[in-house]
C-alpha positions as CSV (number, residue, x, y, z in Angstrom):
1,X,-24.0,21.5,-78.3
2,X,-22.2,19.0,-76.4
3,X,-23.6,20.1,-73.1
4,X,-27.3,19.0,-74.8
5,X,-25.8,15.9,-75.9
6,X,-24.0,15.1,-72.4
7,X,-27.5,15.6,-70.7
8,X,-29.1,13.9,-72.6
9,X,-27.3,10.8,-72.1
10,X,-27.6,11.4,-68.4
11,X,-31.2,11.7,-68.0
12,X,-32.6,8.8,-66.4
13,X,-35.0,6.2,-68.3
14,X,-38.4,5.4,-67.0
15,X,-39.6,2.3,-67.6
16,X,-42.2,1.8,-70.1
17,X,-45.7,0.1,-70.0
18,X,-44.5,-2.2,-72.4
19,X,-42.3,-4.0,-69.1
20,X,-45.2,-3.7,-67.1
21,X,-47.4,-5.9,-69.4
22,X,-44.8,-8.2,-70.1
23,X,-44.4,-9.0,-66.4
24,X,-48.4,-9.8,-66.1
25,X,-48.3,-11.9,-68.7
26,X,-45.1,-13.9,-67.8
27,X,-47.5,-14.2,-64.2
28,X,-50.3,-15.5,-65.7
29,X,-48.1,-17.7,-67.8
30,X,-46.4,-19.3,-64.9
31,X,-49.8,-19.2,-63.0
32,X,-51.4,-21.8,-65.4
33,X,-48.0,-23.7,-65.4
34,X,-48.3,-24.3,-62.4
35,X,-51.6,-23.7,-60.8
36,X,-54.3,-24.4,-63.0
37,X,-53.4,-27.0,-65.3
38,X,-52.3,-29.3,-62.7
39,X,-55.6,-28.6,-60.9
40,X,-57.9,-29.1,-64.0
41,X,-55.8,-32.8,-64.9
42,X,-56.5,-33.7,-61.1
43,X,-60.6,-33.2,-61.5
44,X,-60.3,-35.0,-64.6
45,X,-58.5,-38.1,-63.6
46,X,-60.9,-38.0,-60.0
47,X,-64.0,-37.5,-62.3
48,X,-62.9,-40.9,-64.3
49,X,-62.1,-42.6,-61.5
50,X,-65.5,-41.9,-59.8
51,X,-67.3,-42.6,-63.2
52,X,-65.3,-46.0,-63.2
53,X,-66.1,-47.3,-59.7
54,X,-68.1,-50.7,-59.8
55,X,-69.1,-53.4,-57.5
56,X,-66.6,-54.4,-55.0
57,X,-63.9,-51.5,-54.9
58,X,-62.7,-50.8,-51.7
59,X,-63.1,-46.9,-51.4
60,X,-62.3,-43.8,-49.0
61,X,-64.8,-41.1,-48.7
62,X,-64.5,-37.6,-47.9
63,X,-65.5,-37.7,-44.5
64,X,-62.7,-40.8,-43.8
65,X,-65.2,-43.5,-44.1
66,X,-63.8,-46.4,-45.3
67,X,-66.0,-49.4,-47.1
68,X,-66.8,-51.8,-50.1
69,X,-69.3,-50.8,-53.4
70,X,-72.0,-52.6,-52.6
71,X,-74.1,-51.3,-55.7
72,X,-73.7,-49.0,-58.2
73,X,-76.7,-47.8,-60.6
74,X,-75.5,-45.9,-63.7
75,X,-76.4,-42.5,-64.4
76,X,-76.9,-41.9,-60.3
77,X,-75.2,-39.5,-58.8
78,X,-75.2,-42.0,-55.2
79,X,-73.4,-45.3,-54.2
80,X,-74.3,-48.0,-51.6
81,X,-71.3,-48.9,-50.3
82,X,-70.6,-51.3,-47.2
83,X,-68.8,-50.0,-44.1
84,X,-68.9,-53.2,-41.8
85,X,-71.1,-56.6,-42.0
86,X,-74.5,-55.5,-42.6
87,X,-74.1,-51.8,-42.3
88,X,-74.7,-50.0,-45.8
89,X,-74.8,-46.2,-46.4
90,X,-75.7,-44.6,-49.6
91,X,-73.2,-41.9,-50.2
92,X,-72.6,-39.6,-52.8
93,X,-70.2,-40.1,-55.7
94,X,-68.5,-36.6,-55.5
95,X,-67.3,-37.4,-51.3
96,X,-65.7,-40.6,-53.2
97,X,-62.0,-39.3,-52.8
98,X,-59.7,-42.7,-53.2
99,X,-59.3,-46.1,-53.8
100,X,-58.6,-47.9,-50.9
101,X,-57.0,-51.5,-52.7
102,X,-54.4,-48.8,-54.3
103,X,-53.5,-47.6,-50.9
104,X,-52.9,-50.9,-49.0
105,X,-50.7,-51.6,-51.2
């Protein structure tokens, strides 16, 4: 009788499923901590800023073109902005990626 109970003590454990799953879900856990919710606040704060541009903001668009909002017409989803003197180019507010005045600074 103490042989059974010797060998059993000495049989080795194999892990459960239950550690497996715990370990995906502490991944997706840390994923969203540190992936995804940083990226979703990002959009948001880029989507008010582009809803908020108005007449005269100096901007930087995606391609690296830098200018002034010469007009904006609400529910549009295009900008005229200036690049230099007379030159206007009508640009689309999703390539609006900063705000040049904040930059300069």
């Amino acid at each position: 009788m103490i042989n059974f109970l010797q060998a059993a003590e000495a049989a080795p454990q194999q892990p459960g499923m239950g550690s497996f799953w715990v370990m995906m879900l502490l991944m997706v856990v840390v994923m969203y901590f540190f992936m995804w919710r940083p990226e979703s606040k990002r959009r948001k704060e880029m989507a008010k800023f582009r809803e908020g541009l108005k007449k005269g903001d100096k901007i930087i668009t995606a391609g690296g073109i830098y200018g002034v909002v010469k007009e904006v017409k609400a529910g549009e989803a295009t900008i005229l902005i200036e690049v230099d003197g007379n030159i206007t180019l009508r640009v689309d507010k999703n390539m609006v990626v900063a705000d040049n005045t904040q930059l300069q600074k």
